[in-house]
LUMTORNU-632288 format. One record per residue (C-alpha): residue number from 1; residue in one letter; y, x, z. Coordinates in steps of 0.001 Angstrom, whole numbers. Example, Ala and Ser with C-alpha at 12.3 -4.5 7.8 and 13.67 -1.06 7.14 Angstrom:
BEGIN
   num   residuo        yy        xx        zz
     1         a     -4500     12300      7800
     2         s     -1060     13670      7140
END
This chain:
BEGIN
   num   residuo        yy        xx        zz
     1         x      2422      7840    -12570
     2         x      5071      8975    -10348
     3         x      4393     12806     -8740
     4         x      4456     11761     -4689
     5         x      7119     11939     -2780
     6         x      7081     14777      -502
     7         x      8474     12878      2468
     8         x      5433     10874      2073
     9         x      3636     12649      4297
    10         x      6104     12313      6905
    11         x      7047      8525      6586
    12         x      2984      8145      7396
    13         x      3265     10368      9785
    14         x      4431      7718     12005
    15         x      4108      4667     10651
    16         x       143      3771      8902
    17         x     -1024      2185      5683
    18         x     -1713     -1136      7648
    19         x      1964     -1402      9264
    20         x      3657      -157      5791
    21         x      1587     -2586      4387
    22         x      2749     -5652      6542
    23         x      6422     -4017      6005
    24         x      5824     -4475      2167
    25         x      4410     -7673      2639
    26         x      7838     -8914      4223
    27         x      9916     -7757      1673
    28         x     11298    -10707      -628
    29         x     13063     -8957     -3245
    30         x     11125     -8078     -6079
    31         x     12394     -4935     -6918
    32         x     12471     -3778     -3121
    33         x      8936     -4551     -3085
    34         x      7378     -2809     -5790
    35         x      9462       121     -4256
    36         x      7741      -626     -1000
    37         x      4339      -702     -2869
    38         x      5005      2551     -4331
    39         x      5599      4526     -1804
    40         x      2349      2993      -155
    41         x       566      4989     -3762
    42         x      2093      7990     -2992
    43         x       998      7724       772
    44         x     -2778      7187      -745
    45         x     -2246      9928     -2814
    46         x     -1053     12063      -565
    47         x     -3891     10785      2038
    48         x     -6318     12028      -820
    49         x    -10673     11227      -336
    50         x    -11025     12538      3046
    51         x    -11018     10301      6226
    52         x     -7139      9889      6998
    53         x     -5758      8825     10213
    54         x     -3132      7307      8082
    55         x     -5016      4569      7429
    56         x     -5761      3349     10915
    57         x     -8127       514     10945
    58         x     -7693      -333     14603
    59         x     -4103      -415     15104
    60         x     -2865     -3785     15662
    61         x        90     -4886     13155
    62         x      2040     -7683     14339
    63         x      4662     -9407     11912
    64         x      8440    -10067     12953
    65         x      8867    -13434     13534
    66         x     11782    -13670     12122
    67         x     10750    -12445      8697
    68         x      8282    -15081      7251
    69         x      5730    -14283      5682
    70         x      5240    -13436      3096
    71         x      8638    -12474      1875
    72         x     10065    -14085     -1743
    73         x     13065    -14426     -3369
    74         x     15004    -17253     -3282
    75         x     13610    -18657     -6800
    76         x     11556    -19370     -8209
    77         x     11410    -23299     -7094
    78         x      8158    -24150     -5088
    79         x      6787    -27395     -6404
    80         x      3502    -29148     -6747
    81         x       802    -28288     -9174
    82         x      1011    -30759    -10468
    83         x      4496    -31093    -11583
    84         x      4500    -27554    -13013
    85         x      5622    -28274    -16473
    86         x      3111    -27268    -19326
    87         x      5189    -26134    -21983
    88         x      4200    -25009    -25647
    89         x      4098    -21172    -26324
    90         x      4793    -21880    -30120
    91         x      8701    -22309    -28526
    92         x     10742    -19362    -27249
    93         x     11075    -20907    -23864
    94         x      7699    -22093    -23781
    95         x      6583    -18622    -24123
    96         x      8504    -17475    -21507
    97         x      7421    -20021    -18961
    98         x      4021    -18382    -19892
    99         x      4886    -15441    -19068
   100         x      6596    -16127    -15786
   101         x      3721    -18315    -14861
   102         x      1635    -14918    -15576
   103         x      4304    -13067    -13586
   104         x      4633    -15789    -10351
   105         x       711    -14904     -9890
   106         x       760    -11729    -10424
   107         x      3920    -11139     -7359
   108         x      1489    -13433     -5132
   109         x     -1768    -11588     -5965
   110         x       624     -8380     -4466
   111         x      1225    -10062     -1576
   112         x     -2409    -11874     -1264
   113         x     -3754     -7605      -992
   114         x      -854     -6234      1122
   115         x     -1794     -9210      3152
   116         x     -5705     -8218      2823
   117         x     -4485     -4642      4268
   118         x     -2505     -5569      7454
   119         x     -4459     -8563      8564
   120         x     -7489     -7831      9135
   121         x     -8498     -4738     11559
   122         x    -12209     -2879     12672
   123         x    -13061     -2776      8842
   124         x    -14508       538      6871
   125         x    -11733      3194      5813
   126         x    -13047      2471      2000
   127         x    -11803     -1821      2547
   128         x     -8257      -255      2679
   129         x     -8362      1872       392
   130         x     -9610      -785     -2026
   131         x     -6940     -3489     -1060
   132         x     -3882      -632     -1278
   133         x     -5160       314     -4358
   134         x     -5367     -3030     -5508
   135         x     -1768     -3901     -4285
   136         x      -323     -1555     -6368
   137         x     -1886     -2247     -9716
   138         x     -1118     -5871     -9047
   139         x      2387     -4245     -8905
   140         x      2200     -2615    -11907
   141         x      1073     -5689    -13299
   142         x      4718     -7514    -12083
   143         x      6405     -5363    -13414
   144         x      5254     -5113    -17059
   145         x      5194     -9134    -17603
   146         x      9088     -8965    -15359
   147         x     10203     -6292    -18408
   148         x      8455     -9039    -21268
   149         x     10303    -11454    -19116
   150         x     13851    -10319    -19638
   151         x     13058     -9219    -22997
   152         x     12665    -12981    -23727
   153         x     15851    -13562    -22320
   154         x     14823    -14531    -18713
   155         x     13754    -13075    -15687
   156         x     11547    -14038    -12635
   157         x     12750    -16724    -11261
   158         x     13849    -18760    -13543
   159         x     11412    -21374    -14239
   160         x      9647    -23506    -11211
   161         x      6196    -22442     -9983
   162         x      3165    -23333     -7501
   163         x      2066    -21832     -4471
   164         x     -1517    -22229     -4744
   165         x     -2713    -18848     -4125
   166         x      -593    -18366     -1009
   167         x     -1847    -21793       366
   168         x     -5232    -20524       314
   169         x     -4789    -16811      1896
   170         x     -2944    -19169      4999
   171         x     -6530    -21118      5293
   172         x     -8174    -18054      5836
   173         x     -5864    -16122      7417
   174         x     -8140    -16084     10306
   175         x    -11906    -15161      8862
   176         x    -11670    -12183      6430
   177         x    -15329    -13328      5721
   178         x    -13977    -16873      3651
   179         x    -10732    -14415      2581
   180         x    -13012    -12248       251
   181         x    -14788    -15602      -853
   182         x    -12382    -17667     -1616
   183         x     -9281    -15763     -2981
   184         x    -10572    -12712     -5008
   185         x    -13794    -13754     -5819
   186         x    -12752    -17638     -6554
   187         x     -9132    -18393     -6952
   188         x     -8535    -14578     -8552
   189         x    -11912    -14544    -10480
   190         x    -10500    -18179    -12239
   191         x     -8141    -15392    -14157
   192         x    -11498    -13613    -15716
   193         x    -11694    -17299    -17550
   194         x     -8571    -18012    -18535
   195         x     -7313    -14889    -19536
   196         x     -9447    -14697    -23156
   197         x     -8364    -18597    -23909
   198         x     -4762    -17874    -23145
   199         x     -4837    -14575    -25410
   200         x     -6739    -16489    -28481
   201         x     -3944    -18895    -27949
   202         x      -953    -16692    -28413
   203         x     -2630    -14732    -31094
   204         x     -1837    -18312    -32755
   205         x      1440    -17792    -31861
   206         x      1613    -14939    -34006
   207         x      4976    -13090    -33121
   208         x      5795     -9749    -31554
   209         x      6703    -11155    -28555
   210         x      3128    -13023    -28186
   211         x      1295     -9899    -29510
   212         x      2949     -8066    -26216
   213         x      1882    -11048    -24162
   214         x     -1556    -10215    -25206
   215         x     -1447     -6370    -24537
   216         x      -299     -6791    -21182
   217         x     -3291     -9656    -20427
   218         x     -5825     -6693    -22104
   219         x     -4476     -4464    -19324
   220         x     -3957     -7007    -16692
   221         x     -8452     -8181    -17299
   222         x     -9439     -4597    -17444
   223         x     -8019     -4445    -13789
   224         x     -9059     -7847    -12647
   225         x    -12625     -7019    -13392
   226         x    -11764     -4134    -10871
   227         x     -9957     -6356     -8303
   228         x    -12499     -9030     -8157
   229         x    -15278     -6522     -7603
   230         x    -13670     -5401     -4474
   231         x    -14205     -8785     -3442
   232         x    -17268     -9581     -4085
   233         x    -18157     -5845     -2396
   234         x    -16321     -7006       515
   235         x    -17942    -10317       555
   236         x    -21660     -9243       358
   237         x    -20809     -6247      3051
   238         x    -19521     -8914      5354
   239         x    -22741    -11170      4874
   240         x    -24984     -8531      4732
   241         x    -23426     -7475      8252
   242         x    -23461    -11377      9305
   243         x    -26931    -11999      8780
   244         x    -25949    -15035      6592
   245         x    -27099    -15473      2715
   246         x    -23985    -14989       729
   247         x    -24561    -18332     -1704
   248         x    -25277    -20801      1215
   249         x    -22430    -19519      3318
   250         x    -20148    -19590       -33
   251         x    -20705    -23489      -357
   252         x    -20111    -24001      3399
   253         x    -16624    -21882      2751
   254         x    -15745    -24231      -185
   255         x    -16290    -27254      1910
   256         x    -14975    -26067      4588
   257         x    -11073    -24794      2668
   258         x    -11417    -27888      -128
   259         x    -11550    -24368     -2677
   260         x    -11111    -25901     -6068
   261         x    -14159    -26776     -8273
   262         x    -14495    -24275    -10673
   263         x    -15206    -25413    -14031
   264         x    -16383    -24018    -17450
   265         x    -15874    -22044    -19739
   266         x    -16756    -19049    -17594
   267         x    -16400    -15323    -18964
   268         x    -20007    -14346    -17936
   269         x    -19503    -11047    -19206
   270         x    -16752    -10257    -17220
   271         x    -17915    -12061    -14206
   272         x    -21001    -10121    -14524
   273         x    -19243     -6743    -15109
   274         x    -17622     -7698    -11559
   275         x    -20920     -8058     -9214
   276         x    -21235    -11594    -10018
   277         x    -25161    -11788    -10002
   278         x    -27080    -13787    -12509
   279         x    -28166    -15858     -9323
   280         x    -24566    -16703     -8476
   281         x    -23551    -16915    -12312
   282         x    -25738    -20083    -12844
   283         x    -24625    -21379     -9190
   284         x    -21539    -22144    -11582
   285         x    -22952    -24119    -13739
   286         x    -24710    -26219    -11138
   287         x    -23817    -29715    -11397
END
C-alpha cells in the first residue's frame, strides 16, 4: 500500500469522507476513479482510530445534477440479463468475457459502497468507516481482474454487461434499512456461492491465464466474506434499533424490491463465517 499523501490531511480539511465519497461516486472513468478511491484510503489513514471530524455523519451531500449518478464510462453496453451472452471459458475470448463479467461487478460493487457512504447520514462513525474501507478493496479488486483483462488482450469495456446491482441500490436508495438487506447481504452475498463453482470450473480450464483467474477470485472471497459481514452488522444494528425481527422484516424487503430468489448451492461456510446465523442459513433452504 501506498504511504499517504501528505496533502491528505488538507484536501479533508475542507471537504469530508461523505462529500469525497459522492465526488468519487461521480467519476466515470475508471482509472480517475480508483484514483479518487485512493486518496479517500489515504484520508482514512491519515484520519487513523480516533473519532475524526473528517468523517462527518451529519453533513448533508447533495449530488450535481448534472453528473448522473453513478458515473461510468461510455462502455461497456448496458443490456438485459438476459441477453448477456454466456460464453465458454475453455476459449480465449470466452475467458475474457469471464473476467470482465468479474470486473463489470466488481466497478459497480465500488460504486454500490461509495454510494453506501454519501447517502445515507445520522449513522455511527464505525458505518463509514466500514463502507470506505470497503470501497477501496472493491477497488483493488478492479483493478487486478482490469490488469488480467488486458493481459488477455482486452480491457473493460469491451464486452456487453448488466446493470443488476445498480438497479437494486436505486430501489433502496431511500431506506438504508432494505440497502444493507438487499445488496450486501443478498445480491453481494450471491458471490460467496458462485465464486467456488466458477474457480472449480477454470481449474478445468487448466492454463496460466485461468490459474490467475482463480488467484484473484481466492483474494476477491477472502474480502467478500469481509464485505458481506459489514452488511449483515449493519442490517441487525438497524433492526435491533427498529424494534423489528431481522428475518420477518427481510421477507417483507424481498417482496417489497422483487430481490431475486436465491437458490442453492449455498457456501454455508462462508455465509456462516460472514454473520449469517444458522437460523437465517436454513431460511435459505426454505421452500
Amino acid at each position: 500500500m501506498q504511504a499517504p499523501d501528505p496533502t491528505a490531511q488538507a484536501t479533508t480539511a475542507t471537504k469530508s469522507a461523505r462529500a469525497c465519497a459522492l465526488q468519487a461516486l461521480c467519476i466515470g472513468d475508471p482509472a480517475a476513479k480508483l484514483a479518487a478511491v485512493q486518496k479517500l484510503r489515504q484520508g482514512l489513514e491519515a484520519a487513523g482510530p480516533a473519532p475524526s471530524a473528517w468523517i462527518d455523519p451529519t453533513e448533508t451531500c447533495e449530488p450535481d445534477p448534472a453528473s448522473p449518478l453513478p458515473g461510468r464510462p461510455a462502455r461497456p453496453e448496458l443490456i438485459a440479463p438476459g441477453r448477456v451472452a454466456q460464453r465458454s471459458p475453455f476459449t480465449p475470448e470466452g475467458l475474457a468475457a469471464l473476467v470482465h463479467a468479474i470486473a463489470h461487478i466488481e466497478f459497480n460493487a465500488i460504486n454500490l459502497a461509495l454510494d453506501a457512504v454519501w447517502r445515507f447520514p445520522e449513522m455511527p462513525e464505525s458505518y463509514y468507516r466500514d463502507w470506505l474501507r470497503v470501497a477501496c478493496e472493491e477497488a483493488s479488486h478492479f483493478a487486478l481482474l482490469s490488469e488480467h483483462l488486458n493481459r488477455l488482450g482486452h480491457c473493460y469495456g469491451d464486452f456487453p454487461a448488466h446493470d443488476g446491482l445498480w438497479e437494486m441500490c436505486v430501489k433502496t436508495q431511500d431506506d438504508i434499512t432494505a440497502r444493507m438487506a438487499l445488496v450486501p447481504r443478498t445480491l453481494e452475498a450471491r458471490g460467496l456461492d458462485a465464486t467456488p463453482l466458477i474457480q472449480a470450473r477454470l481449474r478445468k480450464v487448466n492454463t496460466p491465464h485461468a490459474e490467475r483467474a482463480v488467484e484473484i477470485l481466492d483474494q476477491i472471497l477472502r474480502d467478500e466474506i469481509g464485505h458481506v459481514a459489514v452488511g449483515n452488522r449493519w442490517y441487525g444494528w438497524l433492526c435491533a434499533a427498529q424494534g423489528l425481527d431481522p428475518i420477518t422484516h427481510y421477507r417483507t424487503l424481498a417482496r417489497q424490491h422483487a430481490a431475486p430468489r436465491l437458490r442453492p448451492p449455498f457456501n454455508t461456510e462462508a455465509r456462516r463465517a460472514a454473520g449469517f446465523n444458522q437460523k437465517e442459513l436454513d431460511e435459505l433452504q426454505a421452500p
